[in-house]
C-alpha positions, 0 to 999 in steps of 0.5 A: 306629666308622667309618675315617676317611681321612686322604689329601689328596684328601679335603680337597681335593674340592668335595663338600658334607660330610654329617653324618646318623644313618641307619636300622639297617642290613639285610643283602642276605638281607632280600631273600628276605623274603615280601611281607605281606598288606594284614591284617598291622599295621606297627610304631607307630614306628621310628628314621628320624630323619635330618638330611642336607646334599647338593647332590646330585640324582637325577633318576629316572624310574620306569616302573611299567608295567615294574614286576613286583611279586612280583619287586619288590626293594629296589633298584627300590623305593629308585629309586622312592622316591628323590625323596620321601627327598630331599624328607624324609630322616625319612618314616617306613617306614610311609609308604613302605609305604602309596606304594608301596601306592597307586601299585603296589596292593602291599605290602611288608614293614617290612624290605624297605622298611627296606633301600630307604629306605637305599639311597636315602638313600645314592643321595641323600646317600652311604653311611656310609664316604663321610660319615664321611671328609667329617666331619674336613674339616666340623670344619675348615671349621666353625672356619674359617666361625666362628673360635673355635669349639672342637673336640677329637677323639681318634682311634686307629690303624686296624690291619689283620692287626697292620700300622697303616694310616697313612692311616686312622683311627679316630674314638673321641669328639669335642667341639665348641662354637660361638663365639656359645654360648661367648660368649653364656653369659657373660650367661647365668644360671650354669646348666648342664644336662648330659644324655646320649642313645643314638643309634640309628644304624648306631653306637651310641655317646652324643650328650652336650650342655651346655645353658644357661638365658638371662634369658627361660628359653630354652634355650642350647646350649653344647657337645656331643660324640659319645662311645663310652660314658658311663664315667667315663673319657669323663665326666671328658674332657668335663667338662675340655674343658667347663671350659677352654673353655665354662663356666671361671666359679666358683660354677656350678649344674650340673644332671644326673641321678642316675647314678652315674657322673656323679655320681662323676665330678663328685666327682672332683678332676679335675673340679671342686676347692673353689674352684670352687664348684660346686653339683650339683643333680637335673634335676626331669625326670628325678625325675618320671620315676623317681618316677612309674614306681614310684607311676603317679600322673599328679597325683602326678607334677604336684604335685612337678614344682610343687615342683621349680619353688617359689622359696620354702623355706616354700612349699616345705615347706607342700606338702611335708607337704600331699602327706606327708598326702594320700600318704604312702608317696610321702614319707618 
């Protein structure tokens, strides 16, 4: 990951913090990339899922009547689009492509347009660097905004040619939970949901977050971290961190998939001990899914999210040997 910078001019400035996920990076030689043909197909999707804060704003007056499309570069096109990226940081590729389409009756390729959209989102809202050293000054002003919000981080030295650069940083994970969701799990059902998922950003690392259920089966956020992987070593520090500070009651329902790792880690003594109390169940989601990638059987798939849902145990089992009868290589 990123550097953070660790000087005292950062914690003074005035500028609104940035947190955001931005598009894969390109390198400046995308700018050779041919123009496409009207006959070519763009990509059904790409990652363009952005969240950005900034009071920053650009106003930007694009001449099109100076405008040389063959030479047309990502530079020109981010000024041109700068306005609509502010307006939605998530418009998607395609729908920059079909703009600068209709309003200069030219096409241009995924990539080119790819490097455009980011260097208007780092006109708009800063660059990677830039966010990354506001983030430690956004944890802080969120635990003075809100006193009890709990955040952890761990950090290693930043090393240049084997000499430590005291001044900066580098960010290893994070976790952070916010006042109202440790207070408002108290009456909330004892269910926690525990899940992962990959970001897809210029750092690949791991959004883990704990979930809750209320009386009026809502979900209820409770805690979340950035991690570099789920190994177990980073399973068991969330989890601890979860323990102390989210969810200290006994007798809990924890809900997960059924990797491994987790699941080693949830039997490890540094998680939970026999007074605890701790009953581990598989997510309903997640075992429809593996189970209706091996049988494809959409009906299949409804009958047993049904059951995964039935309160009952006799229920349970009458529609158990129901689906035994009508498919039985799918129960054993």
């Amino acid at each position: 990951m990123d550097s953070w910078y660790s000087g005292g001019s950062s914690s003074n400035t005035k500028k609104e913090p940035i947190i955001r996920d931005m598009v894969h990076e390109f390198s400046e030689d995308d700018e050779q990339e041919e123009y496409i043909t009207e006959e070519q197909t763009f990509p059904t999707s790409s990652n363009d899922n952005v969240q950005s804060f900034s009071r920053t704003t650009h106003n930007i007056h694009f001449d099109l009547s100076k405008v040389d499309q063959k030479n047309l570069d990502s530079s020109q096109i981010a000024s041109f689009v700068v306005n609509s990226v502010k307006a939605n940081p998530s418009i998607p590729i395609k729908t920059i492509i079909m703009e600068i389409k209709n309003r200069l009756g030219y096409l241009v390729t995924y990539k080119k347009t790819t490097v455009a959209k980011q260097k208007a989102l780092a006109m708009e809202f800063g660059d990677w660097d830039e966010s990354y050293n506001h983030l430690p000054r956004w944890l802080q002003v969120v635990q003075d905004s809100v006193p009890g919000t709990v955040v952890q981080y761990i950090t290693r030295p930043y090393v240049v040619d084997g000499v430590q650069d005291e001044s900066n940083y580098i960010l290893e994970r994070v976790f952070w939970s916010f006042k109202p969701c440790i207070e408002g799990f108290k009456y909330c059902k004892p269910i926690v949901q525990v899940d992962g998922q990959f970001l897809t950003g210029k750092y690949h690392d791991t959004l883990l977050t704990a979930i809750g259920q209320d009386g009026n089966q809502n979900i209820f956020p409770l805690a979340f971290a950035i991690v570099e992987g789920e190994t177990k070593e980073v399973l068991i520090w969330f989890f601890q961190l979860l323990q102390a500070y989210v969810t200290p009651q006994s007798n809990l329902c924890m809900t997960t998939d059924r990797g491994t790792t987790i699941l080693s880690t949830l039997q490890s003594p540094k998680v939970v001990s026999e007074e605890d109390g701790l009953t581990l169940v598989y997510c309903i989601r997640h075992i429809t899914s593996n189970f209706n990638k091996r049988f494809k059987n959409v009906d299949l798939k409804r009958k047993l999210i049904n059951m995964g849902y039935e309160m009952k145990q006799l229920t349970l089992q009458a529609k158990l040997s129901a689906m035994q009868a009508e498919f039985p290589q799918a129960v054993s």
